[in-house]
Every structure is written in structure tokens, then in C-alpha cells.
PyMOL commands that place a pseudoatom at each C-alpha (Angstrom):
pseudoatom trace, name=CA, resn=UNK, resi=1, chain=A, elem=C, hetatm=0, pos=[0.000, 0.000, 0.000]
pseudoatom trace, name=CA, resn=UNK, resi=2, chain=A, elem=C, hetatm=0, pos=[1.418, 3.249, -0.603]
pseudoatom trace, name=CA, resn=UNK, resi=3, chain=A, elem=C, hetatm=0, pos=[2.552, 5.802, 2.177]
pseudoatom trace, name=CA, resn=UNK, resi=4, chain=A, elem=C, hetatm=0, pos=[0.072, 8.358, 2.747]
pseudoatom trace, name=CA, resn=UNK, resi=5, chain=A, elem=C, hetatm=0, pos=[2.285, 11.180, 1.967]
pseudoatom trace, name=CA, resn=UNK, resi=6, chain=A, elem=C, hetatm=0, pos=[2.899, 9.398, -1.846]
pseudoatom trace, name=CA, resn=UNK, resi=7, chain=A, elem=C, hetatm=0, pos=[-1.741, 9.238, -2.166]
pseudoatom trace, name=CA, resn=UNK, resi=8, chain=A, elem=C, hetatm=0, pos=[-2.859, 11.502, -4.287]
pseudoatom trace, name=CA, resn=UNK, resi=9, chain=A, elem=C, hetatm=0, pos=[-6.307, 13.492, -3.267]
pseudoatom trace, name=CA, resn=UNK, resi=10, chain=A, elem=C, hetatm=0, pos=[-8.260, 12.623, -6.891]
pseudoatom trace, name=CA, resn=UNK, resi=11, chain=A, elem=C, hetatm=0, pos=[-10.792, 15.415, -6.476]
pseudoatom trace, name=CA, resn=UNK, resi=12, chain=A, elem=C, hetatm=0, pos=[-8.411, 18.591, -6.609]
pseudoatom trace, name=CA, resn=UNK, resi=13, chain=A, elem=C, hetatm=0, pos=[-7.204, 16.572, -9.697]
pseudoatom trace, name=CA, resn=UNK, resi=14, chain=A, elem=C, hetatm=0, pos=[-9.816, 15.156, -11.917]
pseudoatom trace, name=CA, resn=UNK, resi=15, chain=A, elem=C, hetatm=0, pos=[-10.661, 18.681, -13.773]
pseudoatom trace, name=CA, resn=UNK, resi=16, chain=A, elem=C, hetatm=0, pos=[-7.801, 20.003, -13.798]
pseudoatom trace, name=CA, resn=UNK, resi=17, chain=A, elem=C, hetatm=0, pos=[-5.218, 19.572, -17.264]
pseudoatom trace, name=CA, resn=UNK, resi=18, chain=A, elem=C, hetatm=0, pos=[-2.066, 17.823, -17.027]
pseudoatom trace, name=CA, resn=UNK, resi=19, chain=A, elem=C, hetatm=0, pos=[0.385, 16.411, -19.271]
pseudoatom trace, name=CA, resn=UNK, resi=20, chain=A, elem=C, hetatm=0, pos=[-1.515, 13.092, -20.870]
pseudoatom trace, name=CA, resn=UNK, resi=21, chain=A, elem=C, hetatm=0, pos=[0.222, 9.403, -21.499]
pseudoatom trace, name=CA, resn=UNK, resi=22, chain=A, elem=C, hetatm=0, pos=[-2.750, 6.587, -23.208]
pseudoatom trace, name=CA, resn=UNK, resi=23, chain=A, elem=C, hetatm=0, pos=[-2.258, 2.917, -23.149]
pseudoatom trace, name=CA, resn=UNK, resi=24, chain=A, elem=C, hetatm=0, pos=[-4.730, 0.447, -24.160]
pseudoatom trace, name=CA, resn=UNK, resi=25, chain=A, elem=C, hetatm=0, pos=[-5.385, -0.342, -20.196]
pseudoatom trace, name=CA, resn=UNK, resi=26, chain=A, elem=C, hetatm=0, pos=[-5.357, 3.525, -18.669]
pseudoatom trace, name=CA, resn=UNK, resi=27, chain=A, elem=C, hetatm=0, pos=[-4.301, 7.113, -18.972]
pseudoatom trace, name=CA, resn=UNK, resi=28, chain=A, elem=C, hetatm=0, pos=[-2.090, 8.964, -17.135]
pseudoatom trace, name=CA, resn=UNK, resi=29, chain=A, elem=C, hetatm=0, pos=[-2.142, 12.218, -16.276]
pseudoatom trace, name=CA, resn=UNK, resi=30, chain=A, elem=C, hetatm=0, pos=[0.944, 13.965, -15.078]
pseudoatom trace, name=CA, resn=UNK, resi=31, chain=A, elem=C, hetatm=0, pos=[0.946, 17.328, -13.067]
pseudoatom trace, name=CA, resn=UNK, resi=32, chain=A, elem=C, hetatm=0, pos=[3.786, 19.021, -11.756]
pseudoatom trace, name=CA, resn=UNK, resi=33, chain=A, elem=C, hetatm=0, pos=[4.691, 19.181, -7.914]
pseudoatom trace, name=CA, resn=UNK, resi=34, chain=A, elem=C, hetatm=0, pos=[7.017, 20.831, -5.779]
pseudoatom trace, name=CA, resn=UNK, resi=35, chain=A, elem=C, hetatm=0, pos=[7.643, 18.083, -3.769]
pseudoatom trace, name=CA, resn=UNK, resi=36, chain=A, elem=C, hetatm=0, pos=[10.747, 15.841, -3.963]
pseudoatom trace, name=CA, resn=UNK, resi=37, chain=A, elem=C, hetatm=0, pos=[8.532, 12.353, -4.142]
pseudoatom trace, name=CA, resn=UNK, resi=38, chain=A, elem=C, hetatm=0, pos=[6.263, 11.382, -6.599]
pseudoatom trace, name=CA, resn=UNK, resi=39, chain=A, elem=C, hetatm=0, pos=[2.380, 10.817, -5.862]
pseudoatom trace, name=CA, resn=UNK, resi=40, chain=A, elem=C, hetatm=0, pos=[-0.078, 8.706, -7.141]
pseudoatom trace, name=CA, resn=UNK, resi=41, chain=A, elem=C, hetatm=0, pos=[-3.978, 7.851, -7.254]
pseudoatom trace, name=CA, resn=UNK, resi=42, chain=A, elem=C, hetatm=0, pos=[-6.214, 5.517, -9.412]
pseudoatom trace, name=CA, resn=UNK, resi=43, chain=A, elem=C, hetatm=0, pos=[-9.647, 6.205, -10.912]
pseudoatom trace, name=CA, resn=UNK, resi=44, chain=A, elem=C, hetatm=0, pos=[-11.552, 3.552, -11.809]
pseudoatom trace, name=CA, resn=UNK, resi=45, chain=A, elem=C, hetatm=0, pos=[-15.101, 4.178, -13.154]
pseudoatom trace, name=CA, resn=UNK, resi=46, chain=A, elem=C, hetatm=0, pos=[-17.919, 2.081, -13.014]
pseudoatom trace, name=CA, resn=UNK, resi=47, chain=A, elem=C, hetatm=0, pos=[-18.153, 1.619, -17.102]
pseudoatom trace, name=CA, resn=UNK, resi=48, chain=A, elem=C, hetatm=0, pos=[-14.885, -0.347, -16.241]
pseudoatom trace, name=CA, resn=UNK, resi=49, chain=A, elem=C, hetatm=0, pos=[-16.228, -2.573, -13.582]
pseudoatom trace, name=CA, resn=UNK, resi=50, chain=A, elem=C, hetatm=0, pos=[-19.712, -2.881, -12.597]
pseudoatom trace, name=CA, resn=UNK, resi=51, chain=A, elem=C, hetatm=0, pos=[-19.069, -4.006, -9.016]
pseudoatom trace, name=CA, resn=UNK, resi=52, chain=A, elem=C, hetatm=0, pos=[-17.203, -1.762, -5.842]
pseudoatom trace, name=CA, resn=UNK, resi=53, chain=A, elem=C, hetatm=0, pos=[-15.281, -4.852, -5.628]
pseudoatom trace, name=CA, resn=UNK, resi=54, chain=A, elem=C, hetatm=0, pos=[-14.143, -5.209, -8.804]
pseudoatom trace, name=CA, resn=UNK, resi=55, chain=A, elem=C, hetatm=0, pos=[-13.480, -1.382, -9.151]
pseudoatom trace, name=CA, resn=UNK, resi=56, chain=A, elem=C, hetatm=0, pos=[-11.509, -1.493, -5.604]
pseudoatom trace, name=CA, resn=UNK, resi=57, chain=A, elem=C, hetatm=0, pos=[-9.501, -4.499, -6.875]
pseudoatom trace, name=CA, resn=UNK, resi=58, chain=A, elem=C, hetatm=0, pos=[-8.366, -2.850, -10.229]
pseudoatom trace, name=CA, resn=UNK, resi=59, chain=A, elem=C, hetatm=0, pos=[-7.335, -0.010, -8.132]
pseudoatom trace, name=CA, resn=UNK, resi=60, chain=A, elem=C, hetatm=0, pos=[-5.719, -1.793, -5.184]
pseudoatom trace, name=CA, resn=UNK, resi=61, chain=A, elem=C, hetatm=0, pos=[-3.298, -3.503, -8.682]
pseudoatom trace, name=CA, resn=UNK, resi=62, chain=A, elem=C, hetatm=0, pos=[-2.742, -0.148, -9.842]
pseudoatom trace, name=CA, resn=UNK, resi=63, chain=A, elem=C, hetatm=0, pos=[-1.579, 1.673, -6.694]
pseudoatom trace, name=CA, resn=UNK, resi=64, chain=A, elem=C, hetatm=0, pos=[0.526, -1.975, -6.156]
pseudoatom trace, name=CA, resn=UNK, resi=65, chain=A, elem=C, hetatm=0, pos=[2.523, -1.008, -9.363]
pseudoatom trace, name=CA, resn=UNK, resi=66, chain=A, elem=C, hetatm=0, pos=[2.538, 2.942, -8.539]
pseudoatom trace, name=CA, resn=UNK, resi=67, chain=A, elem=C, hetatm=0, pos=[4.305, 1.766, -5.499]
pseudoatom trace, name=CA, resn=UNK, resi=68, chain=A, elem=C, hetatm=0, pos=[6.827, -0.704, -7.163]
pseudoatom trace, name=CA, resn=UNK, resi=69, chain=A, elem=C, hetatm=0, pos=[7.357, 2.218, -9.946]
pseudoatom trace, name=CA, resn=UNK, resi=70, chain=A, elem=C, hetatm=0, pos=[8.335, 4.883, -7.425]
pseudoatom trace, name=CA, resn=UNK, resi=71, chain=A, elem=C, hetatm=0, pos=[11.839, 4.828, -7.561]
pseudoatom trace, name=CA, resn=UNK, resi=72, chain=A, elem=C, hetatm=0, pos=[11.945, 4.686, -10.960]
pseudoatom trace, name=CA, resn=UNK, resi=73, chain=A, elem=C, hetatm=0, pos=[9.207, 7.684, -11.666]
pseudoatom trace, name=CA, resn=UNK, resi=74, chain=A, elem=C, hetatm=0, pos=[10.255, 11.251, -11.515]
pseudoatom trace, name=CA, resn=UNK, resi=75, chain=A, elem=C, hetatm=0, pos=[8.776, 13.922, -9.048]
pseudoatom trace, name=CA, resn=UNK, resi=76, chain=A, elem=C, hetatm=0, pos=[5.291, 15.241, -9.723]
pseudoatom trace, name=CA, resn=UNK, resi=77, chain=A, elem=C, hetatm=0, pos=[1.288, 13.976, -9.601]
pseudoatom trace, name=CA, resn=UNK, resi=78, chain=A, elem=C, hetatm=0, pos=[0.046, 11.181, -11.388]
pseudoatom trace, name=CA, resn=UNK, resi=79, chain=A, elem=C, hetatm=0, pos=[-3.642, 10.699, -11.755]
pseudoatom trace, name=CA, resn=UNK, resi=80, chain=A, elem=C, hetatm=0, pos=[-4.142, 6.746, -13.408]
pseudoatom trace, name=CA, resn=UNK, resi=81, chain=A, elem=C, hetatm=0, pos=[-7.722, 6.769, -15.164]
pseudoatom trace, name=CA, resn=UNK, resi=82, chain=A, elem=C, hetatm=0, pos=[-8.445, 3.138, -15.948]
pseudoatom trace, name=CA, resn=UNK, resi=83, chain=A, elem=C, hetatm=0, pos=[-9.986, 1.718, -19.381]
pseudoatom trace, name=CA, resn=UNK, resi=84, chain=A, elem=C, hetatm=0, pos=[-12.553, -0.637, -20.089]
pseudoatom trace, name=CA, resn=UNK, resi=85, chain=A, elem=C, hetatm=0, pos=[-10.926, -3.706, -20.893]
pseudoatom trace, name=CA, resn=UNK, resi=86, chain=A, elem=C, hetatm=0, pos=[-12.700, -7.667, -21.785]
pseudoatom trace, name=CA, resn=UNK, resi=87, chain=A, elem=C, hetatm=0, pos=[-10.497, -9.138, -19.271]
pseudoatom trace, name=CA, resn=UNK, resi=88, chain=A, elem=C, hetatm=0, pos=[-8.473, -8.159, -16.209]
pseudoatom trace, name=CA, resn=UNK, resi=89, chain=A, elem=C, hetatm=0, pos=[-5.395, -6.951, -17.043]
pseudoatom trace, name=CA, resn=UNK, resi=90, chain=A, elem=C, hetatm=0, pos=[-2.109, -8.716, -15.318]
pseudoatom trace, name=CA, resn=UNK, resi=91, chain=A, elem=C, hetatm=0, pos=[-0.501, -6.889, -12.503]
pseudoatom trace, name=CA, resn=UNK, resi=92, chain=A, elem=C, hetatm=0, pos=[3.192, -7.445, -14.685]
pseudoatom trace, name=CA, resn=UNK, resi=93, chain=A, elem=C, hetatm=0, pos=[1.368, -5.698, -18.040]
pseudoatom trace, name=CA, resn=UNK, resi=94, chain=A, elem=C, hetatm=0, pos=[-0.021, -3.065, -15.797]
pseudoatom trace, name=CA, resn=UNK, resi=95, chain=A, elem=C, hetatm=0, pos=[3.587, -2.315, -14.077]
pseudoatom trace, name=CA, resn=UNK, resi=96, chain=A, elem=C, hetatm=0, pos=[5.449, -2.002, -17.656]
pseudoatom trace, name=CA, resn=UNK, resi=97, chain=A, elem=C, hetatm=0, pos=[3.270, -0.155, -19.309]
pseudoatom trace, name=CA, resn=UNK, resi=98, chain=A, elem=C, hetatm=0, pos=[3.187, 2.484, -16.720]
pseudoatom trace, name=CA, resn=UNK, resi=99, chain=A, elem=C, hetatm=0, pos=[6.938, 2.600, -16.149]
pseudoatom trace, name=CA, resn=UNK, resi=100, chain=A, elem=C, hetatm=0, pos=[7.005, 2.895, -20.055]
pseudoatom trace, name=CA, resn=UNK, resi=101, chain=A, elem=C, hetatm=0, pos=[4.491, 5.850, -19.922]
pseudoatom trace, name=CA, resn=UNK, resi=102, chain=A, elem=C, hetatm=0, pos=[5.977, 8.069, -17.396]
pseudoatom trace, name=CA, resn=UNK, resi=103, chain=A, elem=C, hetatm=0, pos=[9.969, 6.959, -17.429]
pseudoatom trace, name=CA, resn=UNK, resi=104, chain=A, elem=C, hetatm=0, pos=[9.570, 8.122, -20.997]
for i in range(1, 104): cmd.bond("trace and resi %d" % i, "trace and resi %d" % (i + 1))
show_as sticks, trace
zoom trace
């Protein structure tokens, strides 16, 4: 689970306009930050899973691989807006195509 300084408050985020990375699994948004760390939160919508559970899950694997990406992510805000997808995505697909995204 990430630290609570590294969660990201999705409200203050979800209107405003940031940098944008696609994937076929989510978009990223990237803001910039003052702060030395990087920080992270996952949207998942209800188009993308019907069920709280299923939503929670997809963004319990997403905040997973934020966490594991951390040291190799630069400072700033990242807001991870899932897609609707036929089947759930692995955790390993998830984790390279974000460090792909935002290392890039």
C-alpha cells in the first residue's frame, strides 16, 4: 500500500489539465509538484467494472505497481484513469506499461 504522503487526493485533480500518457489499459495524467517524491492515485469508473469490488480491486493492482514504480518515476502527480478492458489486465502488463508511460 502506498505511504500516505505518496496518495494523491483525486478530487483537486480530476478537472484540472495535465500532461496526458494513453495505453490500451489507462491514462495517465501527469501534473507538476514541488515536492521531492512522486504521488499517485487511481480512478476507476464504473463503465470499467460494474461491481465496488471489482473497481476497488483494479485499483488496489494499480496503486501496487505505482508503489513498485516509485523509484523509478520522476517527481510530480500522477492521476491513473483506468480503461474498459474484456479481461483483467495482469498486474506485470499493468507495471510495464506504466513505467514505459511516465519513465519516458
Amino acid at each position: 500500500m502506498l505511504p500516505k504522503k505518496s496518495r494523491l487526493k483525486i478530487q483537486e485533480y480530476l478537472a484540472k489539465r495535465g500532461r496526458t500518457f494513453r495505453s490500451p489499459l489507462f491514462t495517465v495524467k501527469a501534473f507538476p509538484s514541488s515536492l521531492p517524491y512522486p504521488r499517485f492515485g487511481a480512478v476507476v469508473g464504473k463503465r470499467v467494472r460494474n461491481t465496488a469490488v471489482g473497481r476497488n480491486a483494479l485499483r488496489r493492482i494499480f496503486l501496487m505497481c505505482a508503489e513498485d514504480a516509485m523509484a523509478k518515476v520522476p517527481p510530480g502527480d500522477y492521476l491513473i484513469i483506468a480503461h474498459k478492458t474484456e479481461e483483467s489486465p495482469a498486474r506485470e502488463t499493468i507495471y510495464e506499461q506504466l513505467i514505459s508511460l511516465i519513465a519516458s
